[in-house]
N, C-alpha and C positions, 0 to 999 in steps of 0.2 A: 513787260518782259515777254507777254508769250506771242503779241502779237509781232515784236521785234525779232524772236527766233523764228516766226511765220517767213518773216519776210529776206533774214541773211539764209534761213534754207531754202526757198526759192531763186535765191541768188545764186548760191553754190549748183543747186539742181541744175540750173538754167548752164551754169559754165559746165558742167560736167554732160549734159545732151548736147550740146553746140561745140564741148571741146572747146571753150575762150576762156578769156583769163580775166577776171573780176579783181575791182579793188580789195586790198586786204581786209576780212571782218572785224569789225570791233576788238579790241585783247580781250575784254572781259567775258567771252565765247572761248579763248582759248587759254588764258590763264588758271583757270580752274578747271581741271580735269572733268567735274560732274557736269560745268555745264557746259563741255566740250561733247561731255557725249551724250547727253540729251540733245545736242545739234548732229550729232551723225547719227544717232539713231532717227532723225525727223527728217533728214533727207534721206536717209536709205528707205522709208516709209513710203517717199514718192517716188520712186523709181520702179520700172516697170517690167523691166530686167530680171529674167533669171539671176536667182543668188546660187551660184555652183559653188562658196566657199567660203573661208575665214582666214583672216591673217590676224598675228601676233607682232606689238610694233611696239617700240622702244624696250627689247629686249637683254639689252647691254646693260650688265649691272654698273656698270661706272657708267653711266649713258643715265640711269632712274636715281641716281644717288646723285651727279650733276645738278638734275631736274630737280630737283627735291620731291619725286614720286617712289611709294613703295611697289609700284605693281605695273607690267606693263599695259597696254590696252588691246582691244580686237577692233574687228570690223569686217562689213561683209565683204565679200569680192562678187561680183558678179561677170556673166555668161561671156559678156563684147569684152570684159579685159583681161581674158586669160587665153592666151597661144599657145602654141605649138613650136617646139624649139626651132630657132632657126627664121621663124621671122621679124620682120622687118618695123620698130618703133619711130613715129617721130616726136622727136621731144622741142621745147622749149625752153625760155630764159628763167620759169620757174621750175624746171626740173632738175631735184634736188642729187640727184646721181642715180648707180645702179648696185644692187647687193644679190651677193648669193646666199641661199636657204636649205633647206631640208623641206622638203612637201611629204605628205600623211594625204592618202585616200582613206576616207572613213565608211564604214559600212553603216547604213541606212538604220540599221538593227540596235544602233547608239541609241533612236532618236525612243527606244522600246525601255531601254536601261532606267531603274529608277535610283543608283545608287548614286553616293558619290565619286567622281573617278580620280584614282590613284593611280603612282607608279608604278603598282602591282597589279592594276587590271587595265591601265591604258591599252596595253599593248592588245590587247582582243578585241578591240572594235578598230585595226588596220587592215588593210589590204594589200597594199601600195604604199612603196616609198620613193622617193625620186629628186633627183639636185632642182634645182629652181632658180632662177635670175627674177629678180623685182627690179620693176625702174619706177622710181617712188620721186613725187614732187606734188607740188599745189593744183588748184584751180583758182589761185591767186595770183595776182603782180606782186612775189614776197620772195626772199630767200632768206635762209638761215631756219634755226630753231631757239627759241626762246623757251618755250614750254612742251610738253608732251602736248597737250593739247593744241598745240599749234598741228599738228600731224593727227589727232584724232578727230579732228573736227571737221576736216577738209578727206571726208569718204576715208581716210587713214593715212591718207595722199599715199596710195596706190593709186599706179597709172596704169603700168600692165605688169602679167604675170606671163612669164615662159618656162614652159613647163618641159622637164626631160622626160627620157624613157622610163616606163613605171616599171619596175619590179617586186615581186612578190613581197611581200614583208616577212621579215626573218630579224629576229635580236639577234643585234651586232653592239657594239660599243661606240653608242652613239654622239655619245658625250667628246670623245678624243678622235675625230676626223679630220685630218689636216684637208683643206681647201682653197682654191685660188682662182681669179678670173683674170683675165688674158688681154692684151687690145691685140688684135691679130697686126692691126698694120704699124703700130710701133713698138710693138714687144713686150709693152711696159707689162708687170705681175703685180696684184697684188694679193698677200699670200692670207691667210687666218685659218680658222679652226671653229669647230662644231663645240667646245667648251665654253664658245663666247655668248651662245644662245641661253640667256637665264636659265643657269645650271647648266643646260643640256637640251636638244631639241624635244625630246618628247615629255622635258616639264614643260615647256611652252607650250605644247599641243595637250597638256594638262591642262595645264591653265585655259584655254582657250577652250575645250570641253565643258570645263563648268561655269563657265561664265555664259554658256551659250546654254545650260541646263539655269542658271539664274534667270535666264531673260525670257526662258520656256519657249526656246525656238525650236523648229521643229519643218522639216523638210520630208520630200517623198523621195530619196533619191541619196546614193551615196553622195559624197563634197569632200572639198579639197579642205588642208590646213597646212596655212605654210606658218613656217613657225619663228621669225626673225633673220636679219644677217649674221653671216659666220666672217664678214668680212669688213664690216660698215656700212660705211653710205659712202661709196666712191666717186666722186666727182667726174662725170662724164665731158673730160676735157677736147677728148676727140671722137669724132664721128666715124661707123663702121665698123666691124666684126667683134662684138667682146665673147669670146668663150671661156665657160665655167664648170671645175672640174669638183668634185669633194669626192675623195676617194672611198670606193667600194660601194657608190651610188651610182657613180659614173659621168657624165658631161651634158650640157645645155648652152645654146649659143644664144645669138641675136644681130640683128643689123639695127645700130643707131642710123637715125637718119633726119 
């Protein structure tokens, strides 16, 4: 077995510095969550990339109850796949769609924290808040999901993150934010809400806090935390302009390509 996880995360590694697309791994990799993430955590090990971040994935409580999972998972994000609103992704036939988020800059001052973090002190190690577009897919020749682990295993199949305008962080009502992303050249909307993020975005950036106090990670440098879709996983039917709004964050675009 370990020399078999050696060898599909060098596989995944390899598709993910070259950008290709690799045969699907073994199920038994992604059917079981644990040892889904003992393979993202052995490739993120070889990569040589600034880590600027953590995402929160399969957030959707009718999404983990489907799955038969209690809990969602993370994963790191690193430096090359997070933009600047506005530009330009090209995606492939295994790219699974695109979702809007809630993003958390975290202060560095987390990494000092010996407590556990709650909904009563999350809020003190933010900075920044901000809308966020994820265009999330494989580094496999695969579509669909089967398991959580199918998406945790494969870097969390983030491809990239675009990041809106930050502003200060201020409690707001986080939980009930209506939000929607756009295709500029056919019109189409689709509409959702910040209630659909396990509970609320900032128990997901709970959750993804102590899990990364579990694994005793530790950075010199604030980092990102995005915290799920408020939207889904939209099927990226057509290419060009999607703009994404969540009100009283404000807006974040993209050019498919």
């Amino acid at each position: 077995m370990k020399k078999e996880i050696e060898k599909i995360a060098d596989k995944l590694v390899y598709a993910y510095k070259k950008n290709k697309l690799i045969n699907p791994i073994p199920i038994k990799f992604t059917k079981n969550i644990e040892n889904a993430t003992k393979l993202r955590k052995l490739c993120e090990s070889k990569i040589n990339t600034k880590v600027v971040g953590f995402k929160a994935g399969g957030t959707g409580l009718p999404v983990l109850k489907k799955l038969k999972e209690k809990e969602p998972f993370y994963s790191a994000v690193f430096k090359n796949n997070v933009l600047k609103t506005g530009k330009g992704v090209k995606i492939n036939r295994s790219t699974l769609g695109i979702e809007v988020e809630v993003g958390y800059l975290i202060s560095k001052k987390f990494f000092d924290n010996k407590q556990v973090i709650t909904m009563k002190n999350v809020s003190k190690f933010i900075t920044h808040m901000m809308p966020c577009i994820e265009i999330v897919g494989y580094r496999q020749k695969k579509q669909g999901i089967k398991f959580l682990g199918d998406l945790a295993s494969d870097f969390g199949a983030n491809i990239k993150f675009l990041i809106g305008p930050k502003k200060k962080f201020k409690k707001i009502n986080i939980g009930n934010l209506k939000c929607n992303i756009k295709n500029i050249k056919t019109g189409s909307v689709v509409n959702g809400n910040t209630n659909s993020v396990y509970i609320n975005p900032l128990n997901s950036l709970r959750f993804v806090l102590n899990k990364m106090k579990k694994d005793k990670i530790k950075l010199n440098s604030s980092f990102f935390v995005f915290t799920g879709s408020t939207v889904g996983v939209v099927p990226l039917k057509n290419k060009g302009i999607y703009e994404a709004k969540i009100n009283k964050l404000g807006k974040v675009s993209t050019k498919i390509i």
